[in-house]
N, C-alpha and C positions, 0 to 999 in steps of 0.2 A: 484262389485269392480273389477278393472282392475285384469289380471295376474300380468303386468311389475311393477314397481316402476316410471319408467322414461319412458316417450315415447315421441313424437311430432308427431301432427296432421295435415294434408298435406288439405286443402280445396280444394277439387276441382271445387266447384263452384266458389272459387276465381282466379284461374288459368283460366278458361273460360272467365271469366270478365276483364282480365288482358291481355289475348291475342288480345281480339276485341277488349279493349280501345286502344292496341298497333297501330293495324292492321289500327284503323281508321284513322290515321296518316299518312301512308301509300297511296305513289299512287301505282295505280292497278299492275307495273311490277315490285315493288320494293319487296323480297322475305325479311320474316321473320324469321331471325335465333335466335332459343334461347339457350343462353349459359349455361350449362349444367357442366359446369366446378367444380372441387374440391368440387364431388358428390352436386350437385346443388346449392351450397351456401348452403349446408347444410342442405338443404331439402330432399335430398337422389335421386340421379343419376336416379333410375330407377322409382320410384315411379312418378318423376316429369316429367320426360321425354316423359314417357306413355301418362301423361295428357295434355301435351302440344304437343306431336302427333295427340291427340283425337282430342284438339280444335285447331288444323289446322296451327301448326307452320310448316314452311317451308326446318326447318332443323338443324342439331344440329349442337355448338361448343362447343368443351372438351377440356382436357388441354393433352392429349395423347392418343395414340393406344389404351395404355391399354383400359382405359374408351368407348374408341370407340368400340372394341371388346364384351365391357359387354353388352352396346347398342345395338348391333347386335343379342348378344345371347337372347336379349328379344325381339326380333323379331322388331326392330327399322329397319325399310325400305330407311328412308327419308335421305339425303346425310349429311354426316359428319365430319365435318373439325378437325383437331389440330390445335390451337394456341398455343402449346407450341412446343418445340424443339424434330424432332425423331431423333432416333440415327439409327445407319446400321442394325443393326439386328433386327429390328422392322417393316423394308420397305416389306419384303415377305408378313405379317400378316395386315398389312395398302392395301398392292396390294389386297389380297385374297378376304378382308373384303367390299372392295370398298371404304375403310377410305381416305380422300383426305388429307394430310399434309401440315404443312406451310417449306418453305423451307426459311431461313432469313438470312444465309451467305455463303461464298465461301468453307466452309470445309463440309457443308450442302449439297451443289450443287453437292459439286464433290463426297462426298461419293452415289448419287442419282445415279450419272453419271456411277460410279463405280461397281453399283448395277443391279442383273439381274433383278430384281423385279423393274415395276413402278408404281407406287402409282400416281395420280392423286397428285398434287400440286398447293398451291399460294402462288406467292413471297411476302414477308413481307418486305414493304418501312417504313424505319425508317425519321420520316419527322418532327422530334424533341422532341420525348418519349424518344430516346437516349437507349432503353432495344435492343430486337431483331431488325433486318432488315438491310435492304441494305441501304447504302446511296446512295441518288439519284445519286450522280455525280460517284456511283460503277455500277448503272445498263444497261450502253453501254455492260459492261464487262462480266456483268451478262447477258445479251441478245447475248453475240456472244457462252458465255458456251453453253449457254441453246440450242443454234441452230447449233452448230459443234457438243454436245458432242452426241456419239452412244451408243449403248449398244446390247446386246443380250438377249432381252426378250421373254421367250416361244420356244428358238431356233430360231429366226428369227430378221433381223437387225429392229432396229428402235430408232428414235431420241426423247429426252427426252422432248424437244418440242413440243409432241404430248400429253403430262401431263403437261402441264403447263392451268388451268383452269381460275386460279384467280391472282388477286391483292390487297394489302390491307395497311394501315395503321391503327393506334391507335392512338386516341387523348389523350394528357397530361392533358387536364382540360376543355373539355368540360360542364362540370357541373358547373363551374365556372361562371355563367352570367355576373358578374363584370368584368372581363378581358376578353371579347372575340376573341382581336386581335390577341393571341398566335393560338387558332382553326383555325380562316381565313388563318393564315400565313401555318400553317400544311396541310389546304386544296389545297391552293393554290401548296405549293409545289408535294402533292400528284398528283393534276393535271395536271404538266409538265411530272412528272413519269407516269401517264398513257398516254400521249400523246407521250410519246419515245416508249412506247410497241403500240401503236398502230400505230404508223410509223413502226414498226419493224415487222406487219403484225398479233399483239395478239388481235386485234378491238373486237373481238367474247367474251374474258374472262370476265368473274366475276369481278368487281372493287366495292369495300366496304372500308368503314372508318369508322362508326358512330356504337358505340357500344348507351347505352341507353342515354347515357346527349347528345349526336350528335344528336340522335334522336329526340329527345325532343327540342333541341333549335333551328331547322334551317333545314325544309328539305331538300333544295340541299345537303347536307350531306348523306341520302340517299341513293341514287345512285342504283346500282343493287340488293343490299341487304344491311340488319344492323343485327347489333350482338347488341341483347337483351337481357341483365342479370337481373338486379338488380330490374327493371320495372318487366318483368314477376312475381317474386317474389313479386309484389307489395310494393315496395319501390321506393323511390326515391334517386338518386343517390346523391342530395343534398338536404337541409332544403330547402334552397332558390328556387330553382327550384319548387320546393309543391306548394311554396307564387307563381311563377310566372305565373302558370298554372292551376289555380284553376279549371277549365273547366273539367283536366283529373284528373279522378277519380282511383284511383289504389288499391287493397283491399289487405292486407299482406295474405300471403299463408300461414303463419307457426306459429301454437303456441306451447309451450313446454312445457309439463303437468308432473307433479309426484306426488306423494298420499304421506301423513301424516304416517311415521311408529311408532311413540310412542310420547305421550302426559306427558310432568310433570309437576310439580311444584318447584321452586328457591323460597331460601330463601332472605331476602335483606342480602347483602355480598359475595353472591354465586362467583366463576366466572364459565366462560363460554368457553368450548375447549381448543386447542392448546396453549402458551405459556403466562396462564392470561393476555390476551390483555383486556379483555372484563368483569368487575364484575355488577351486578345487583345493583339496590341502593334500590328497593321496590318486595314484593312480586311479580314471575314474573310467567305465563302458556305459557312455553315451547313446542314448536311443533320440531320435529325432521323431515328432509325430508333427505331423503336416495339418494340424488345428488350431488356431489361434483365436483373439477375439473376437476376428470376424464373426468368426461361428458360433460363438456367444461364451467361450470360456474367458471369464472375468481376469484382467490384466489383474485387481488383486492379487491371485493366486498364485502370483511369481514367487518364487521361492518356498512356499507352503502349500502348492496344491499338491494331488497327486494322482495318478493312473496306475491303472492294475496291465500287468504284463505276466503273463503265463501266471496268474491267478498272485503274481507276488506287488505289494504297494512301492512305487515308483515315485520319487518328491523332483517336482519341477522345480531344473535349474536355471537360475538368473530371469532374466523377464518373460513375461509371455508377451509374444509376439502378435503382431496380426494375422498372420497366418501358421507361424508355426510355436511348437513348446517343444523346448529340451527336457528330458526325463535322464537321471541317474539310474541305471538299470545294471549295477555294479554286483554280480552273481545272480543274474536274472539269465535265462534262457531266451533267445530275441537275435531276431535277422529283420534282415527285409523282410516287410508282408505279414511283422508277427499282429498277433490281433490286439487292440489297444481297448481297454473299458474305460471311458470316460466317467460313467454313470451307470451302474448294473453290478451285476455279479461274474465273478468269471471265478472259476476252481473253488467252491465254496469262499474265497473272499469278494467284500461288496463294500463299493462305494454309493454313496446313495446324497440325494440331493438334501434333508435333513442335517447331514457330516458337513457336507461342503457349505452350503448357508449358513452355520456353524461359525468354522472359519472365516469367515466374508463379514461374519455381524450383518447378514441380510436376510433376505427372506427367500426359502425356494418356492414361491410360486415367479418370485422377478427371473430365479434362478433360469425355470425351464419355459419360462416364455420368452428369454434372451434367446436361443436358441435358436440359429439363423432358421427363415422358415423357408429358405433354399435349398437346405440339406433334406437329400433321401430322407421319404418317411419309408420304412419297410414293415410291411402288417406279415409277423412271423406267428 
């Protein structure tokens, strides 16, 4: 029997099979980055990152320095971007580390400018996401900072234009296959943006748009590199996208396990937890699992979630808890110790975070990045 209560299981034969289904999509000079962000969709930042070094990703993206620094201290070699925002005091340990930063506005630029530390940069084109980035008709302006402004880095002059690596955009709905005109339209605009930096002498930089639905529906999107999330993890960014590509096979990386702490018996009448939402109407064999919100299973799911127990579906009784959920395991085989699947397969049946986000009306990527990033990662 386990030590933990709670853990999640990291495949790493699924992460191999996930990279090369990616890769094969891929022409030979197009690099593949995988997104690594808000400790990996919840697969756990280093555990994953490792395995997707081993099987030959090309490079990481994180949501900050910090993440990038942790990466580093586990001996991550491969180059590594921020897509989220640095601030100033972050630029020294982004320089030191070799972290390259996205730079996406004018307060951005000039604290760069201002800064003795250069960190490696790619400007962020906002080309109808409307979050981060420049707008195209801002990056003349952005192109004269970048090539006038100086600084004194290491004691010696030098222009900040010498960091400037990359360019990028982010599609609003590339997974989208029913609307594709919004993607084209954001391509096409990124493509004037990179034809102004290379009028302006940047021909040599990094130019990327296609995170995984880009990837997947059209590869001139492409380009020099893609940022690969939600694929690597073996999901699909959308239902519809599954039905459209049946070809590519993608294997989920994560299930989420916790063992059975105490077995009882309900009378009919009983109720069940927090505020009698929940009474029993027939004799009922109670299973207790020691997970609750904390650990990221959505208090929605009171009364409608479920767990698989010796491979049979289990419906949580009355609330979920902070720590723990009651399951109806009413002709279920289950003791102490038995094995619980939160998210996975167990006996040919599967729960899977698609089902559950379902039920919730949310999204499974909130789904598996709720997921306390306390809990054991275990690379099986």
């Amino acid at each position: 029997m386990t030590l933990n209560k709670v853990f999640v299981n990291i495949d790493a034969r699924a992460v191999e099979h996930n990279v090369a289904a990616i890769r094969r999509l891929l022409a030979g000079k197009t690099r593949l980055w995988a997104v690594v962000k808000s400790n990996a969709y919840g697969h756990g930042l280093v555990a994953f990152s490792k395995l997707a070094d081993k099987y030959g990703v090309d490079g990481f993206c994180v949501d900050s320095v910090v993440e990038g620094e942790k990466l580093r201290k586990e001996g991550i070699k491969k180059p590594i971007l921020v897509l989220g925002p640095t601030f100033k005091p972050l630029l020294e340990s982004a320089a030191k580390n070799k972290i390259t930063i996205t730079v996406s506005s004018f307060d951005g630029l000039a604290e760069l400018s201002q800064s003795r530390f250069r960190p490696e940069f790619h400007l962020k084109i906002d080309t109808g996401m409307h979050r981060q980035g420049f707008y195209p008709e801002e990056l003349p302006r952005a192109i004269t900072i970048i090539k006038n402004s100086k600084f004194l880095p290491a004691g010696r002059h030098g222009k900040i234009e010498n960091c400037l690596k990359g360019a990028y955009t982010h599609f609003a709905s590339a997974k989208d296959i029913n609307y594709p005109a919004f993607t084209e339209g954001q391509f096409r605009i990124f493509q004037k943006a990179v034809s102004l930096l290379d009028k302006a002498g940047y021909k040599q930089i990094t130019k990327h748009a296609a995170a995984t639905g880009g990837t997947l529906v059209n590869p001139k999107y492409h380009l020099d590199a893609v940022r690969v999330g939600i694929g690597l993890y073996g999901l699909w960014p959308s239902p519809e996208l599954m039905t459209q590509f049946p070809k590519i096979k993608l294997r989920p990386v994560l299930s989420w396990q916790a063992i059975v702490s105490e077995v009882k018996n309900l009378k009919p009448g009983d109720f069940v937890g927090y505020d009698l939402v929940e009474r029993v109407s027939k004799k009922t064999k109670m299973a207790i699992v020691p997970v609750g919100y904390w650990h990221g299973i959505p208090r929605a799911l009171s009364g409608i979630g479920e767990v698989l127990i010796s491979g049979k579906r289990c419906r949580i009784l009355g609330r979920v808890s902070m720590d723990l959920i009651s399951v109806d395991a009413t002709g279920v085989k289950c003791v102490r110790g038995s094995r619980v699947t939160l998210i996975g397969r167990q006996r040919g049946e599967e729960i899977n975070a698609y089902e559950i986000a379902r039920k919730l009306g949310a999204s499974y990527y909130e789904l598996l990045t709720r997921i306390n990033p306390l809990t054991e990662r275990r690379v099986v």
